[in-house]
N, CA, C and O atoms as a MOPAC input file, in Angstrom:
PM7 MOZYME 1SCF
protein

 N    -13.48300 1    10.07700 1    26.80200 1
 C    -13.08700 1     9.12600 1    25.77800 1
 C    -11.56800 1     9.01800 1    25.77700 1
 O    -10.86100 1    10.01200 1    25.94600 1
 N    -11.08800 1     7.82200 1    25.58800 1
 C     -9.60200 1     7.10400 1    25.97000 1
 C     -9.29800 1     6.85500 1    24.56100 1
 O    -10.14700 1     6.12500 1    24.04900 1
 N     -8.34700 1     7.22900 1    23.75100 1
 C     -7.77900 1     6.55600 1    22.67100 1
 C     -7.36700 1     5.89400 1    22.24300 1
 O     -7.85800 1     6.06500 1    21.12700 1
 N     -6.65100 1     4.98300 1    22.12900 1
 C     -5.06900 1     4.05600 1    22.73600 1
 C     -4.39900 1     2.93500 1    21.14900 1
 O     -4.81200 1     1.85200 1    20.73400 1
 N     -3.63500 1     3.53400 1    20.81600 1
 C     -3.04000 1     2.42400 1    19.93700 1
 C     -3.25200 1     1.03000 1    20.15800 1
 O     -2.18300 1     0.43400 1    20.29300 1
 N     -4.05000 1     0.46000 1    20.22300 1
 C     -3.43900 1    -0.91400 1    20.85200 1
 C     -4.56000 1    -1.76000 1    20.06100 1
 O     -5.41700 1    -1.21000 1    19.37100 1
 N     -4.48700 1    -2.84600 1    20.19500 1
 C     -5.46900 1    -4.47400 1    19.93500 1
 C     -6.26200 1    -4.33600 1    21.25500 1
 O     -5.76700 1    -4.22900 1    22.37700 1
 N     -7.32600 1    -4.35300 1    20.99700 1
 C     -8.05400 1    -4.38600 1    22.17900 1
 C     -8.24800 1    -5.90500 1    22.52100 1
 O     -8.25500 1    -6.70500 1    21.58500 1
 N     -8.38500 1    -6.29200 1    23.64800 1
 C     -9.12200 1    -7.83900 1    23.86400 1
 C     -9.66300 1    -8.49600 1    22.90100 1
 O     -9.84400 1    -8.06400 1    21.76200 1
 N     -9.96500 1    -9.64100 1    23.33900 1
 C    -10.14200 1   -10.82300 1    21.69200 1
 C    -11.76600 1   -10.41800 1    21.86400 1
 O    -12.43600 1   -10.03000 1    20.90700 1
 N    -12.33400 1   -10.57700 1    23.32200 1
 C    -13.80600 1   -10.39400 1    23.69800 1
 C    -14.56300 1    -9.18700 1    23.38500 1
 O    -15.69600 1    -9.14200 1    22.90600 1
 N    -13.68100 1    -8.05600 1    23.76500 1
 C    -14.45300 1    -6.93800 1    23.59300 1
 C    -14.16900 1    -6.72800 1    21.70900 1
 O    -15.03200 1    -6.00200 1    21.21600 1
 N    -13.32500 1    -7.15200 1    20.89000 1
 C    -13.41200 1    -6.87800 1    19.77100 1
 C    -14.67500 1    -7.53800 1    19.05500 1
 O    -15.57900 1    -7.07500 1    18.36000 1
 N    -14.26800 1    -9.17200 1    19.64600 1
 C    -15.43900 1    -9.68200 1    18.79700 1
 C    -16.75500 1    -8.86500 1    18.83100 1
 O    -17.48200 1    -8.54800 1    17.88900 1
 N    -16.89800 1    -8.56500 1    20.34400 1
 C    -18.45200 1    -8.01800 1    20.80800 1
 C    -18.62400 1    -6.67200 1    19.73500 1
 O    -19.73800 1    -6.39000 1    19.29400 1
 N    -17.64500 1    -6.03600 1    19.44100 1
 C    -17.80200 1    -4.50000 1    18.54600 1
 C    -17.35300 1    -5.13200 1    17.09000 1
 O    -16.93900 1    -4.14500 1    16.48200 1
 N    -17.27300 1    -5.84100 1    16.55200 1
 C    -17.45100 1    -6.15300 1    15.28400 1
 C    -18.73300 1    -6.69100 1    15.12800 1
 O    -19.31400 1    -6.26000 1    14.13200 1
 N    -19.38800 1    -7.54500 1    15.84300 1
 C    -20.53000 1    -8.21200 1    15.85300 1
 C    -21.69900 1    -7.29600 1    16.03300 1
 O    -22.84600 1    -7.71900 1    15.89300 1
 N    -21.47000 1    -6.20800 1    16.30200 1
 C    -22.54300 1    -5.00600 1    16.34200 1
 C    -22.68900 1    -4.47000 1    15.19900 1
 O    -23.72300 1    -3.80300 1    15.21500 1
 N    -22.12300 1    -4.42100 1    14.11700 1
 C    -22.14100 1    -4.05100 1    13.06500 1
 C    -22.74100 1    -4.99900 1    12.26900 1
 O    -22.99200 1    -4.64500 1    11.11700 1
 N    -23.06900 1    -6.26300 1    12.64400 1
 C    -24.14800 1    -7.24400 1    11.72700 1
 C    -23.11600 1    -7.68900 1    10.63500 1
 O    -23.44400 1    -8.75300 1    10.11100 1
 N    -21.78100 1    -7.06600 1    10.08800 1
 C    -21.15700 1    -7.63400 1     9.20900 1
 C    -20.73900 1    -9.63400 1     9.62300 1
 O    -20.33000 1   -10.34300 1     8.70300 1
 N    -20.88300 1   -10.06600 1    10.67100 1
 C    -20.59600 1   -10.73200 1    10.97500 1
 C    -21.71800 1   -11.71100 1    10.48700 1
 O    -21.41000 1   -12.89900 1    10.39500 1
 N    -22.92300 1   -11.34400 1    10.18300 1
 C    -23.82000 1   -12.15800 1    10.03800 1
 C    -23.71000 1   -13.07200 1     8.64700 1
 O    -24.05000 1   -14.25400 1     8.59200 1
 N    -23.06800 1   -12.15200 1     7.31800 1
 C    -22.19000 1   -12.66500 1     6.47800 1
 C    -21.06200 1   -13.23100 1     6.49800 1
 O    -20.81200 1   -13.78500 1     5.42800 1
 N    -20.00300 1   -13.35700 1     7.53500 1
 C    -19.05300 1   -13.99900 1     7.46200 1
 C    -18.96400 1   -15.01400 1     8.50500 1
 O    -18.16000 1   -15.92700 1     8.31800 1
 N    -19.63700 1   -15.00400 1     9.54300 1
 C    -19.47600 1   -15.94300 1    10.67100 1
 C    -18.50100 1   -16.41200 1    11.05300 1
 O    -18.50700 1   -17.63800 1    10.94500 1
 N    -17.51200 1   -15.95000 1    11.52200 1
 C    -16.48600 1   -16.02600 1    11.87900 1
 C    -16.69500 1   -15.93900 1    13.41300 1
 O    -17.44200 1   -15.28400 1    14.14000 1
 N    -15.42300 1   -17.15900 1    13.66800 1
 C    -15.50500 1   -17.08400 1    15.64000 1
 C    -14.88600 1   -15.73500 1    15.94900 1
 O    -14.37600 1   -14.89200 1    15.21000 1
 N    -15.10000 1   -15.78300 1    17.39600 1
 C    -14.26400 1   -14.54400 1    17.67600 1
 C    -12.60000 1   -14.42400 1    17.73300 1
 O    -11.85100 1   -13.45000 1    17.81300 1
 N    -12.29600 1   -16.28300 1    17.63000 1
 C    -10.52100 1   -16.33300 1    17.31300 1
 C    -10.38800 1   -15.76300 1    15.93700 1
 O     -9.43700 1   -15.04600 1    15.62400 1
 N    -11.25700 1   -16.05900 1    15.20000 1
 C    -10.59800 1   -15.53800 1    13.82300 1
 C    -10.90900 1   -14.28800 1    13.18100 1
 O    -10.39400 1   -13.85400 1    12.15000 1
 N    -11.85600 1   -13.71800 1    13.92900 1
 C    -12.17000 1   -12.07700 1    13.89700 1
 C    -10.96100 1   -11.65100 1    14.67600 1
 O    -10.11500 1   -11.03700 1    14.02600 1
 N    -10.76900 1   -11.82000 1    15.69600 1
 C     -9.27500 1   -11.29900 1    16.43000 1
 C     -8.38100 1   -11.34000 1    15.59400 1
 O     -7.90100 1   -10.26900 1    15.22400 1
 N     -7.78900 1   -12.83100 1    14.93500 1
 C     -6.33300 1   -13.24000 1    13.67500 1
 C     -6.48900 1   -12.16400 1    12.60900 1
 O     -5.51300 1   -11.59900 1    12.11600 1
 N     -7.92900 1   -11.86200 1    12.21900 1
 C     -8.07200 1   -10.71600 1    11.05500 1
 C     -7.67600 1    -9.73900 1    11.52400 1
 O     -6.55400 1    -9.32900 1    11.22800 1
 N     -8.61000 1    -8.97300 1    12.53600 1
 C     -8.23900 1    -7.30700 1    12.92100 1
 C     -6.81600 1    -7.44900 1    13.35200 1
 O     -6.11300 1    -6.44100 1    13.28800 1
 N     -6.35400 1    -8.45100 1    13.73700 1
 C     -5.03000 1    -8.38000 1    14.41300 1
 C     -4.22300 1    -8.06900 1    13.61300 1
 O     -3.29300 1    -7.36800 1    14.01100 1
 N     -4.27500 1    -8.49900 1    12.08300 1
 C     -3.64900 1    -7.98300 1    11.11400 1
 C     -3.37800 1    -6.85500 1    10.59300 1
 O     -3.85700 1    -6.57300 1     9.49500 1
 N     -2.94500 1    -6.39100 1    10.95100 1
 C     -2.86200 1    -4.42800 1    10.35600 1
 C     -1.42000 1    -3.77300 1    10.49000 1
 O     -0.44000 1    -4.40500 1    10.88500 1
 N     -1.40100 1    -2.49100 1    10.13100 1
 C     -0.14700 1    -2.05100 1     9.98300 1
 C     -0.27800 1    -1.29700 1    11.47800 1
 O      0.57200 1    -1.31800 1    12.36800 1
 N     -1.18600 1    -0.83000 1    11.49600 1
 C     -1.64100 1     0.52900 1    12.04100 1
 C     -3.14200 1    -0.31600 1    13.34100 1
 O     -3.82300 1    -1.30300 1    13.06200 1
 N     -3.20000 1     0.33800 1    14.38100 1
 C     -4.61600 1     0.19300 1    15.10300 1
 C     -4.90100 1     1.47400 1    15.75600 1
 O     -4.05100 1     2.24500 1    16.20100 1
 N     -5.84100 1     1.59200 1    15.76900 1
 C     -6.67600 1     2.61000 1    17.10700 1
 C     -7.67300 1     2.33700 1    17.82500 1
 O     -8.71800 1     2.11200 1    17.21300 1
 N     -7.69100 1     2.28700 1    18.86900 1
 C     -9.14900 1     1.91200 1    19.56200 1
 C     -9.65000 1     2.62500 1    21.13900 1
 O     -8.96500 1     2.75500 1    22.15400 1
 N    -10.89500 1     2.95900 1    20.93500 1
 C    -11.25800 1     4.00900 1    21.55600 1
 C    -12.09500 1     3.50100 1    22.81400 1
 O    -12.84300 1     2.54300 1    22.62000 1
 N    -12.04700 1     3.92100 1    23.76800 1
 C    -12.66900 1     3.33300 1    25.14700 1
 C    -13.61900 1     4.80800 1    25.71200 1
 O    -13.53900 1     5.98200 1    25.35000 1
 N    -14.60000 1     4.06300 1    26.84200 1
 C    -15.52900 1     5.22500 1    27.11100 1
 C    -15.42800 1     4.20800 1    28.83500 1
 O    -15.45600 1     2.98300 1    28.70900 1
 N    -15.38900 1     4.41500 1    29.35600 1
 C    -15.28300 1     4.03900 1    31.16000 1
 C    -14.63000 1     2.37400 1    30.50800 1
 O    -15.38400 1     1.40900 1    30.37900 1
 N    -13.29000 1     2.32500 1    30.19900 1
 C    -13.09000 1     1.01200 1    29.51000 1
 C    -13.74500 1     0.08300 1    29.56000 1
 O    -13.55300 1    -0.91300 1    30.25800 1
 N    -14.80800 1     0.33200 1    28.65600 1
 C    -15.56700 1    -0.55400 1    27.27600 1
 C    -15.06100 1     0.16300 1    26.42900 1
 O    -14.87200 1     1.37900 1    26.47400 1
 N    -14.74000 1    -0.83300 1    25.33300 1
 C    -14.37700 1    -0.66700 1    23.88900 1
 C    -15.89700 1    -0.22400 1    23.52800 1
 O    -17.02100 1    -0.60600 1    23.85300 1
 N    -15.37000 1     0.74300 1    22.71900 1
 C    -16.97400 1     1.66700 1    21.84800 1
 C    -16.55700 1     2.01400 1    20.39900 1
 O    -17.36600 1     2.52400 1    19.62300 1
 N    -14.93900 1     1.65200 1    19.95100 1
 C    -14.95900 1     2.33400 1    18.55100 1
 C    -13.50500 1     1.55700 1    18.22100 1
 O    -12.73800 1     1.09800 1    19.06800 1
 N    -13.40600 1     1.54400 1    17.38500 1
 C    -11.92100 1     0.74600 1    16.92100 1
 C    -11.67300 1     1.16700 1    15.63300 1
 O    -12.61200 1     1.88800 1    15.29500 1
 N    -10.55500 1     1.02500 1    14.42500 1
 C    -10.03500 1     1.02200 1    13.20800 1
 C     -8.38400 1     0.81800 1    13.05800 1
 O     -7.44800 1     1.10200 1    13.80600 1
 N     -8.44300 1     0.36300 1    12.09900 1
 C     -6.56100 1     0.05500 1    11.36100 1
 C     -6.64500 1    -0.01000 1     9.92700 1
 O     -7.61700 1    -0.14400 1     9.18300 1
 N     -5.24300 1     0.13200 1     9.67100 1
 C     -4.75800 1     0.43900 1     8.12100 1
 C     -3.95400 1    -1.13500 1     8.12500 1
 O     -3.02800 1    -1.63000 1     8.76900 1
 N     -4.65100 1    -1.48000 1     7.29100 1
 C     -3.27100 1    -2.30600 1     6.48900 1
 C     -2.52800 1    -1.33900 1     5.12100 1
 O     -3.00500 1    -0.68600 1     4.19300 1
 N     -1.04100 1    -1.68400 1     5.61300 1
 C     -0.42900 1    -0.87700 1     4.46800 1
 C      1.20100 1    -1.53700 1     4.49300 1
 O      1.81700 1    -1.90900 1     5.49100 1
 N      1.65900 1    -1.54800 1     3.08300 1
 C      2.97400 1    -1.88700 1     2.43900 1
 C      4.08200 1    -1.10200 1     3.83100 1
 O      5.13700 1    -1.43800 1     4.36800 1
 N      3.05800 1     0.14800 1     3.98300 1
 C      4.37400 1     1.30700 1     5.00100 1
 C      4.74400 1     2.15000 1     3.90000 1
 O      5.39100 1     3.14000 1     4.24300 1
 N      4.56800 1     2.06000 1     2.95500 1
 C      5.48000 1     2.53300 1     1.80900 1
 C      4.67000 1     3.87600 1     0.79400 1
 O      4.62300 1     5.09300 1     0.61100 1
 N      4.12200 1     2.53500 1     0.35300 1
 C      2.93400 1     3.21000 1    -1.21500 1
 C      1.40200 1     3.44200 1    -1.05900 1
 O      0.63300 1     4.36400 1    -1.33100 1
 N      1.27300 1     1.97200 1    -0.39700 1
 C     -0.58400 1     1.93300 1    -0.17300 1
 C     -0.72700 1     1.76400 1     1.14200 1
 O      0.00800 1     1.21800 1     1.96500 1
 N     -2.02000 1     2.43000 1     1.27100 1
 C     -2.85800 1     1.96800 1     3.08700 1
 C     -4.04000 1     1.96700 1     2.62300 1
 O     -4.43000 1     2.69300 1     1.70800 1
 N     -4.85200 1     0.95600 1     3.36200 1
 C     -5.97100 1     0.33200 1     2.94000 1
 C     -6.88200 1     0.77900 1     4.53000 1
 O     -6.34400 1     0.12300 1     5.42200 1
 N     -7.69100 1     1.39000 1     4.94300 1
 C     -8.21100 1     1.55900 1     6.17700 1
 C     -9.36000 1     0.32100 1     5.93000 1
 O     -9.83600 1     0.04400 1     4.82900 1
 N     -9.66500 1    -0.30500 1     7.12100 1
 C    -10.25800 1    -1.47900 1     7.17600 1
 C    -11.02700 1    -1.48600 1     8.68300 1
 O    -10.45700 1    -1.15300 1     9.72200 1
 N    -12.49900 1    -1.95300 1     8.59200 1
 C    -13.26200 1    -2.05500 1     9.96500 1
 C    -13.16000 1    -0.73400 1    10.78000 1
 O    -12.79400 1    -0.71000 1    11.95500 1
 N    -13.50100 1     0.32800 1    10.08200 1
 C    -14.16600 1     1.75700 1    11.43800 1
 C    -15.18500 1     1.07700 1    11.90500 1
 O    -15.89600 1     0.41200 1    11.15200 1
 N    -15.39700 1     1.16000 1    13.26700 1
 C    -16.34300 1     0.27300 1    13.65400 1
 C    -16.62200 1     1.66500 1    15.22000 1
 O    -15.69600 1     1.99400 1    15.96200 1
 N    -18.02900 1     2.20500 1    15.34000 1
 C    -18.23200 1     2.38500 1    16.34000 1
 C    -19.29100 1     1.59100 1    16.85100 1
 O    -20.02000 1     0.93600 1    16.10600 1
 N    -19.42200 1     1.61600 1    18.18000 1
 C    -20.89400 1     0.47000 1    18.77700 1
 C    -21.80600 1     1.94600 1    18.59200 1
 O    -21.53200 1     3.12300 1    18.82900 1
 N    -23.19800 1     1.15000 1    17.96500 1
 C    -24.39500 1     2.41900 1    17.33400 1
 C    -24.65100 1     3.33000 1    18.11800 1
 O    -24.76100 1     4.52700 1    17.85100 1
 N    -24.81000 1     2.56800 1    19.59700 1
 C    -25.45600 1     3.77400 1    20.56400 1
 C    -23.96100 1     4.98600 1    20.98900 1
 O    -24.03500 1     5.83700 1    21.87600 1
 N    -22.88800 1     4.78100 1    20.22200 1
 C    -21.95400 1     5.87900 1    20.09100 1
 C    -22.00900 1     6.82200 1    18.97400 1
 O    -21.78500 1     8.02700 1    19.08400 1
 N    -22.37300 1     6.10600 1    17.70000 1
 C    -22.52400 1     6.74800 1    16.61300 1
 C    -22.79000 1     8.21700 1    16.23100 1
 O    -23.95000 1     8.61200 1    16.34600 1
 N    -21.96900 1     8.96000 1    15.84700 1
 C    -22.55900 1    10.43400 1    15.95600 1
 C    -22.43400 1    11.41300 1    17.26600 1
 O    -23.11000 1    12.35800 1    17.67400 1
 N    -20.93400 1    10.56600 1    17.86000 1
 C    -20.78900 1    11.59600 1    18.54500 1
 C    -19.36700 1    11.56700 1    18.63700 1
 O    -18.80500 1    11.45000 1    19.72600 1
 N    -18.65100 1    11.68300 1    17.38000 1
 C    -17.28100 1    11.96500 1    17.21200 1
 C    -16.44500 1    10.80700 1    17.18400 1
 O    -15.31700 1    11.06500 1    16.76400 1
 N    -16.61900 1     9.72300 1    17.46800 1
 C    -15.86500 1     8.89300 1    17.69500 1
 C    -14.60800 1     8.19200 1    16.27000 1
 O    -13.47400 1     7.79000 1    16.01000 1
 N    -15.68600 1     8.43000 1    15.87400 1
 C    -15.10900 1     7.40300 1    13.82700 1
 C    -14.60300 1     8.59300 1    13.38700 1
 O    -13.57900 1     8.41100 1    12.73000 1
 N    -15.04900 1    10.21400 1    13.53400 1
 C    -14.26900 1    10.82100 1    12.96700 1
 C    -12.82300 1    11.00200 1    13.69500 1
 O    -11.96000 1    11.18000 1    12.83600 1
 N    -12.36500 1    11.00900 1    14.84500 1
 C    -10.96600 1    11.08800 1    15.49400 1
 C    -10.26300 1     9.40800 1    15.08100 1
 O     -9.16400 1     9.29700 1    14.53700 1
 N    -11.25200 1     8.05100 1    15.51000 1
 C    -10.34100 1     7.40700 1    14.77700 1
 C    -10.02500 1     7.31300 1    13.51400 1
 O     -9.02100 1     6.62500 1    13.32700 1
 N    -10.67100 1     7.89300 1    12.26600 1
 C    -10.52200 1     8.30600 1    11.31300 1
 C     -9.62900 1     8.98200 1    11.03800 1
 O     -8.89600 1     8.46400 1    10.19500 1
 N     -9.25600 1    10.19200 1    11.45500 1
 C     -8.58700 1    11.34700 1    11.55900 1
 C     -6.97200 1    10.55200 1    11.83400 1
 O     -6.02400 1    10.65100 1    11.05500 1
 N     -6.97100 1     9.86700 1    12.97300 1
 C     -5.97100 1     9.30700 1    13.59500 1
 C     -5.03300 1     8.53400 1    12.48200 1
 O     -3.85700 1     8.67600 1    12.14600 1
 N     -6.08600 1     7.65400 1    12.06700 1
 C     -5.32300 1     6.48900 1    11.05300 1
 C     -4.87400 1     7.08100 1     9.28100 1
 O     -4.15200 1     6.60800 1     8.40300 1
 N     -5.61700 1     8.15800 1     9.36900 1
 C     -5.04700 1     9.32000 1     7.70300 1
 C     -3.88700 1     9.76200 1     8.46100 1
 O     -2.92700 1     9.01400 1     8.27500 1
 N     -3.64900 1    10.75700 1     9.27800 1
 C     -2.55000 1    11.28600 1     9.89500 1
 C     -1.27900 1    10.49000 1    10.37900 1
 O     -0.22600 1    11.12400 1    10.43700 1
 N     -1.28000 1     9.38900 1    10.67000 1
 C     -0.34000 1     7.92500 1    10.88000 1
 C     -0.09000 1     7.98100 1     9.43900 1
 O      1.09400 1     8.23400 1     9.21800 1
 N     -1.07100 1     7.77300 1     7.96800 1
 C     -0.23200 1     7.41300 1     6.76700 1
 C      0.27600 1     8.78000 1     6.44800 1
 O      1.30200 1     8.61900 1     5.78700 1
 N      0.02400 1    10.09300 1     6.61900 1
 C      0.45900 1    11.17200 1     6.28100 1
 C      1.86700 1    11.19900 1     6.79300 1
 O      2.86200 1    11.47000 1     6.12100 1
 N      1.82500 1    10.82700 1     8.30300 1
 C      3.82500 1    11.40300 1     8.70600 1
 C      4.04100 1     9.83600 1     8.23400 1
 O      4.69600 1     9.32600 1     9.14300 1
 N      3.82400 1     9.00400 1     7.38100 1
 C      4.81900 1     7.62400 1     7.12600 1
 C      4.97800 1     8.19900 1     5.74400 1
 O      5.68400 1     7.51900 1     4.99900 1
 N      4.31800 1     9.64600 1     5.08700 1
 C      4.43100 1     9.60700 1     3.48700 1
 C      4.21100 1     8.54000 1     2.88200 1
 O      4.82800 1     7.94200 1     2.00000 1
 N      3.19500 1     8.32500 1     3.47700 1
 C      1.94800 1     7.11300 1     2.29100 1
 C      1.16500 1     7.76200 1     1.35300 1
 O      0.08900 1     8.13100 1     1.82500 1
 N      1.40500 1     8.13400 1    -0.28400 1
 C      0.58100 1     8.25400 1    -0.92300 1
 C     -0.62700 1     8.10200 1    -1.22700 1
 O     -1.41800 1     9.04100 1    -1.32400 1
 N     -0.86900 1     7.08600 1    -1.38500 1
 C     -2.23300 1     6.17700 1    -1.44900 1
 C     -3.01700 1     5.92900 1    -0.39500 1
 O     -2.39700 1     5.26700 1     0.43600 1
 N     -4.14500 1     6.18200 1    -0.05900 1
 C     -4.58300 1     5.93900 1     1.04500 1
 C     -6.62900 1     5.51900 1     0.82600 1
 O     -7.57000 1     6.28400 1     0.61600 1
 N     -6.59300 1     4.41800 1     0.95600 1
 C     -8.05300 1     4.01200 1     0.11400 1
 C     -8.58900 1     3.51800 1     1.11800 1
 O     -7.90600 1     3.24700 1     2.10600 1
 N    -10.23300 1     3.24300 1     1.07400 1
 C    -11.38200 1     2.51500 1     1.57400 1
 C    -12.31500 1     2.21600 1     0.98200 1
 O    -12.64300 1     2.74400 1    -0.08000 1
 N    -13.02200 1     1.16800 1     1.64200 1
 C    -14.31400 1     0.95500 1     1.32400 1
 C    -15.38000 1     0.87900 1     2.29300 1
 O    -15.44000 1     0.18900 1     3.31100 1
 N    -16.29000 1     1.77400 1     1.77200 1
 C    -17.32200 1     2.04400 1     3.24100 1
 C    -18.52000 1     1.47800 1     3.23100 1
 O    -19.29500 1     1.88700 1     2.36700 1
 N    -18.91300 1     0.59200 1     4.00400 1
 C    -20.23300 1    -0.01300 1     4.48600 1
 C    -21.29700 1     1.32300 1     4.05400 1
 O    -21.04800 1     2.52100 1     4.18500 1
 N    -22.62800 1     0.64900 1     3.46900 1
 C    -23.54300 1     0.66900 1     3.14900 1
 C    -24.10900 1     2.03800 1     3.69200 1
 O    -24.52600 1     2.02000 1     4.85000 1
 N    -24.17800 1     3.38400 1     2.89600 1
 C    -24.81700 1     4.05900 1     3.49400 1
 C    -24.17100 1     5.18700 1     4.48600 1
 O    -24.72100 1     5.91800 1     5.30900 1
 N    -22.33700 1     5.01200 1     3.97400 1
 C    -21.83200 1     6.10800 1     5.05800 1
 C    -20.60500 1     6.41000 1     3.96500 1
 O    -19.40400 1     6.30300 1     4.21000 1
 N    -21.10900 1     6.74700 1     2.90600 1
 C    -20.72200 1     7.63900 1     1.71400 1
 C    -19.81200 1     9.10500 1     2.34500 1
 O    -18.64300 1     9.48400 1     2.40100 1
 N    -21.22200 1     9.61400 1     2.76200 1
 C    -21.29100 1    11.13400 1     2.69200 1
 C    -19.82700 1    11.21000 1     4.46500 1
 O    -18.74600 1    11.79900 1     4.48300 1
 N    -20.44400 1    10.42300 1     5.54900 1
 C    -19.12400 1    10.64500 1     6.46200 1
 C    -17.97400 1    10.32400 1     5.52700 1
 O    -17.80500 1    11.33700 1     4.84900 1
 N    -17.35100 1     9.65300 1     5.27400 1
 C    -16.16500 1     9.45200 1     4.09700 1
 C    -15.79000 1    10.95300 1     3.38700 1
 O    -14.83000 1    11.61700 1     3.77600 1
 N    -16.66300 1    11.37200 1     2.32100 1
 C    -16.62700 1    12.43400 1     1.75400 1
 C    -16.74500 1    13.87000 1     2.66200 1
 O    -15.95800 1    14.75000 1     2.31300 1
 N    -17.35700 1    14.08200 1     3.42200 1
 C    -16.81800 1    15.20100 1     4.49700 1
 C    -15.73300 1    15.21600 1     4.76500 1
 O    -15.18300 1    16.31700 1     4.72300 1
 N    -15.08300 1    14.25900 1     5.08200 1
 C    -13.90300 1    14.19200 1     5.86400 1
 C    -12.32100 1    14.02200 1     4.48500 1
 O    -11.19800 1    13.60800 1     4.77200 1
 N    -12.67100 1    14.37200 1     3.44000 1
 C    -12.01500 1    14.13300 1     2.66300 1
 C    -12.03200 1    13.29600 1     1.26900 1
 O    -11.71100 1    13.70700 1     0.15400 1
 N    -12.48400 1    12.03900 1     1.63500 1
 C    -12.46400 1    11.29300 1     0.71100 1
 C    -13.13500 1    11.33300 1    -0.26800 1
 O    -14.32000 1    11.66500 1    -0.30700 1
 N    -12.40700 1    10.97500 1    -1.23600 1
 C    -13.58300 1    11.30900 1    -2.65400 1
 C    -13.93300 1     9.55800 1    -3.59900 1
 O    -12.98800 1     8.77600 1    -3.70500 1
 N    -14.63600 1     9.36600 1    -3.89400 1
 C    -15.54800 1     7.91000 1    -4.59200 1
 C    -14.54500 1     8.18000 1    -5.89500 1
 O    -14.18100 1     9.27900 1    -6.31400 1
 N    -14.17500 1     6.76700 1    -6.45500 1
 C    -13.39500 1     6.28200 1    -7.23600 1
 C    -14.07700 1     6.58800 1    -8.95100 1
 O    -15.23100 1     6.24100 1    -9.20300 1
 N    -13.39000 1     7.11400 1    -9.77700 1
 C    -14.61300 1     7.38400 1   -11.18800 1
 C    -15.23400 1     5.95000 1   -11.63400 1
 O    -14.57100 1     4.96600 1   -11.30400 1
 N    -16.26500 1     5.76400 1   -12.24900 1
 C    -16.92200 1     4.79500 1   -12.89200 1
 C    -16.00900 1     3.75100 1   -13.23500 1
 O    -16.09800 1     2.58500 1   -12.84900 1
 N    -14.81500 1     4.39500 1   -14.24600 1
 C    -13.78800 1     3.89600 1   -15.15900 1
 C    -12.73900 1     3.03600 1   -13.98400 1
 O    -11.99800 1     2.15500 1   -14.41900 1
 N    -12.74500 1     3.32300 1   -12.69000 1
 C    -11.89100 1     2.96900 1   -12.21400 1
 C    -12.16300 1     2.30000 1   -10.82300 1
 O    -11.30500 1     2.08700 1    -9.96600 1
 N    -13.79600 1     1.93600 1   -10.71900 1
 C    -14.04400 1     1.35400 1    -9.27600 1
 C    -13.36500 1     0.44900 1    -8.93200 1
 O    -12.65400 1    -0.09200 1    -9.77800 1
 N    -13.36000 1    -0.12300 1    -7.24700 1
 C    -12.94700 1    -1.26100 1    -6.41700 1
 C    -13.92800 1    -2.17200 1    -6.89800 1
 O    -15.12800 1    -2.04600 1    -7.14400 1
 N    -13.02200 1    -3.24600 1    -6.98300 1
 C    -13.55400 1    -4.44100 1    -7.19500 1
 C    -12.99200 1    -5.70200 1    -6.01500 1
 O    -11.86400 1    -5.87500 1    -5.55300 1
 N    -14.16500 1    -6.39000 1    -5.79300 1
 C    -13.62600 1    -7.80100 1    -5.00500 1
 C    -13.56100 1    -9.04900 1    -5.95500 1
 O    -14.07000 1    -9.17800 1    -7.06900 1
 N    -12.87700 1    -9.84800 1    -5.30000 1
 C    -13.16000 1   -11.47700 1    -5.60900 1
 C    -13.53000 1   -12.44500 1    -4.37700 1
 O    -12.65800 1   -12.92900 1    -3.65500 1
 N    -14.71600 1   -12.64900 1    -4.22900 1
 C    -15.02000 1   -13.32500 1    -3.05200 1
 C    -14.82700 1   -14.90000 1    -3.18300 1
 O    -15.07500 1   -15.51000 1    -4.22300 1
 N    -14.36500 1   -15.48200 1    -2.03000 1
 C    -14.44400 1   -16.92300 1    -2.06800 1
 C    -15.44100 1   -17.52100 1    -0.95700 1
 O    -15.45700 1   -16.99500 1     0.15500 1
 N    -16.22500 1   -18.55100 1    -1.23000 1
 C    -17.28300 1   -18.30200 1    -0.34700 1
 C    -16.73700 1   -19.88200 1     0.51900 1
 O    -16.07900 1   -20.71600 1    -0.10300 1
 N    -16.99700 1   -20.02000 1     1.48800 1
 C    -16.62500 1   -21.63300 1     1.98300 1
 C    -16.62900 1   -22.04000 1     3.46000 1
 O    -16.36000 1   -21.17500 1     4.29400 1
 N    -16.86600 1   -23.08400 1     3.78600 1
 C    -17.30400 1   -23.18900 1     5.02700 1
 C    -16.17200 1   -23.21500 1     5.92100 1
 O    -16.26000 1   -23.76200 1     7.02000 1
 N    -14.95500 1   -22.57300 1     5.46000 1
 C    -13.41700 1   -22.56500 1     5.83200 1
 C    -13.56200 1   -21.45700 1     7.49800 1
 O    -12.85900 1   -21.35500 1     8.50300 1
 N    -14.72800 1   -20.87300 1     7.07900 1
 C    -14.14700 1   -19.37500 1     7.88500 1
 C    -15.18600 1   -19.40700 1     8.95000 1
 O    -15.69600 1   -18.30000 1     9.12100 1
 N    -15.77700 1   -20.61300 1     9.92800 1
 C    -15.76400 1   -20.68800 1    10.82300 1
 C    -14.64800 1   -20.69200 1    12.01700 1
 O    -14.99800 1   -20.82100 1    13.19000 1

């Protein structure tokens, strides 16, 4: 397994976001899945005989907040280390920038990886909240 700071290809990203089915809610091309992930403070992305198999980034001020956004491994990797090193990778990047704040929100059902690895769920009094806009903009 290959690590590598970088933006991976527009192709192989789309193909590893689109494995995650999140795409089935947003439908987004693969130009504008690229313009999104491309957005970040921070990237990591992980290769296995270069194919992309795992990716993640922080958006963050640099300063105060980092927001980790899209851990994404492809399934038939799942559970074999991959999300926890890019995980690991992108906390340790806000740790030597002395980023306080350091938040997520985790897809359906992967609570408990989150909480192993540190993270603790927000109190009642104080959950994440969205505002969604829904529109046929984000083709």
């Amino acid at each position: 397994m290959v690590y590598k700071e970088i933006l991976p290809l527009k192709n192989d990203l789309y193909h590893l976001f689109i494995s995650t089915g999140w795409n089935e809610e947003y439908r987004l091309s693969g130009e504008r899945i690229y313009k999104a992930l491309g957005n970040n403070w921070f990237c990591i992305s992980a290769f296995y005989n270069n194919e992309l198999v795992g990716f993640g980034r922080v958006v963050s001020d640099g300063v105060l907040h980092a927001m980790i956004y899209d851990l994404i491994t492809l399934p038939e990797f799942q559970k074999s280390g991959i999300g926890s090193t890019i995980l690991k990778t992108l906390v340790q990047k806000c740790v030597q920038c002395n980023i306080p704040d350091i938040q997520l929100f985790c897809a359906s059902g992967k609570r408990m990886f989150y909480e192993k690895r540190g993270f603790v769920a927000r109190s009642e009094d104080g959950p994440g909240m969205q505002y969604q806009i829904k529109t046929n903009q984000n083709k």
